[in-house]
C-alpha positions as CSV (number, residue, x, y, z in Angstrom):
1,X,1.9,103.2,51.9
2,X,5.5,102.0,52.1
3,X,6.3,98.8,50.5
4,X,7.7,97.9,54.0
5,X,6.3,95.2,55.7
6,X,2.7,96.0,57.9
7,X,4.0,93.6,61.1
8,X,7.5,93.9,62.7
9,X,8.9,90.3,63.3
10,X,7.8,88.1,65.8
11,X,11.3,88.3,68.0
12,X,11.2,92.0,67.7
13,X,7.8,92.7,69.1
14,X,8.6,90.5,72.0
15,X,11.7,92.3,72.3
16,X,9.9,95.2,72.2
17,X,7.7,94.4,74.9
18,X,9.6,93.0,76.9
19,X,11.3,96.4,77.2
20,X,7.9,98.1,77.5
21,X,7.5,95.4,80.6
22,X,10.9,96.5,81.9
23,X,10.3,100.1,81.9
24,X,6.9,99.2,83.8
25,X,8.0,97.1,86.4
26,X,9.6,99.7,89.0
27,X,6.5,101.8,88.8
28,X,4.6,98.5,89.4
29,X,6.5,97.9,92.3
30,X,6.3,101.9,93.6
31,X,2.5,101.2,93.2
32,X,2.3,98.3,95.6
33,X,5.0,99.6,97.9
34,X,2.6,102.5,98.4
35,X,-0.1,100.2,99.4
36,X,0.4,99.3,103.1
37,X,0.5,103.3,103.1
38,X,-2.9,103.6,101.4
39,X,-4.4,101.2,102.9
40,X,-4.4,101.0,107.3
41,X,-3.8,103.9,109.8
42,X,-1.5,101.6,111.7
43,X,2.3,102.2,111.4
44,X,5.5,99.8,111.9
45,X,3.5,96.7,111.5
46,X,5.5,93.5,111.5
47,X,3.1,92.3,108.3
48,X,4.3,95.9,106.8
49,X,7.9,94.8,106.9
50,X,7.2,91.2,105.6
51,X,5.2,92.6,103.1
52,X,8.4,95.1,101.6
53,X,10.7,92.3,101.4
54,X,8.2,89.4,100.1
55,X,7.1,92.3,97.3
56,X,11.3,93.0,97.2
57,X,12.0,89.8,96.1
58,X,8.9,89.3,93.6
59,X,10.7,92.6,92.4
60,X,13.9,91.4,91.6
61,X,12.6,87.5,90.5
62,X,10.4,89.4,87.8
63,X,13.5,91.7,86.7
64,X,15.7,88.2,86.3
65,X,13.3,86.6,84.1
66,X,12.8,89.8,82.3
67,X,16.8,90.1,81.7
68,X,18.0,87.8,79.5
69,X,15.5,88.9,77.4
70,X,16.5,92.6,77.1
71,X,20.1,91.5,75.6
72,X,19.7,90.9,72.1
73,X,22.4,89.2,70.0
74,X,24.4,91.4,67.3
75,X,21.8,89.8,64.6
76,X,18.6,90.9,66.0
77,X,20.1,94.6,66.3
78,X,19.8,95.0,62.6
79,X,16.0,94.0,62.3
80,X,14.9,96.9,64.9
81,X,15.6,99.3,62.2
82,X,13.3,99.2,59.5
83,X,15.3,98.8,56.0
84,X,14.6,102.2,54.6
85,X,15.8,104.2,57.6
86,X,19.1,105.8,57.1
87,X,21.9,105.1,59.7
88,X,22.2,107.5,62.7
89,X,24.8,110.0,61.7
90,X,28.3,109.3,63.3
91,X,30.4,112.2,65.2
92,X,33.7,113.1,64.8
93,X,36.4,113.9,67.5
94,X,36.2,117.6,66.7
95,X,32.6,118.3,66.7
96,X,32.0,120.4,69.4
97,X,28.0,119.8,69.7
């Protein structure tokens, strides 16, 4: 076993999750968009269209309290990669990959 440490840090598994919740949330909301669909045989409903833009701005309230969470400080960068993990390798101008 590496002499690394067995737990990440406390800010970067929130960070971490709060990306995994980010990534979730606009399958989440395809999921109950598809729901009024799923669920009557009635089309065009007035409580349809309410629905869409009540779940619409849920939507966007639960991506703005997920935001300021996503942007991490130059600081916190450094402790997503574990210490014994090399640097990604840089490109130069004239590599053609």
């Amino acid at each position: 076993m590496p002499g690394g440490p067995l737990f990440l840090a406390r800010a970067v598994y929130r960070r971490r999750r709060l990306r995994d919740a980010a990534r979730l949330l606009p399958v989440l909301g395809l999921l109950l968009m598809l729901l009024p669909a799923l669920g009557r045989d009635t089309s065009g409903d007035v409580r349809d269209a309410i629905y869409f833009f009540i779940l619409w701005g849920v939507l966007i309230a639960a991506a703005a309290v997920l935001a300021p969470g996503l942007s991490a400080t130059e600081g916190d960068q450094e402790t997503d990669i574990p210490p014994d993990m090399p640097p990604p390798a840089q490109r130069s101008a004239e590599d053609p990959r």
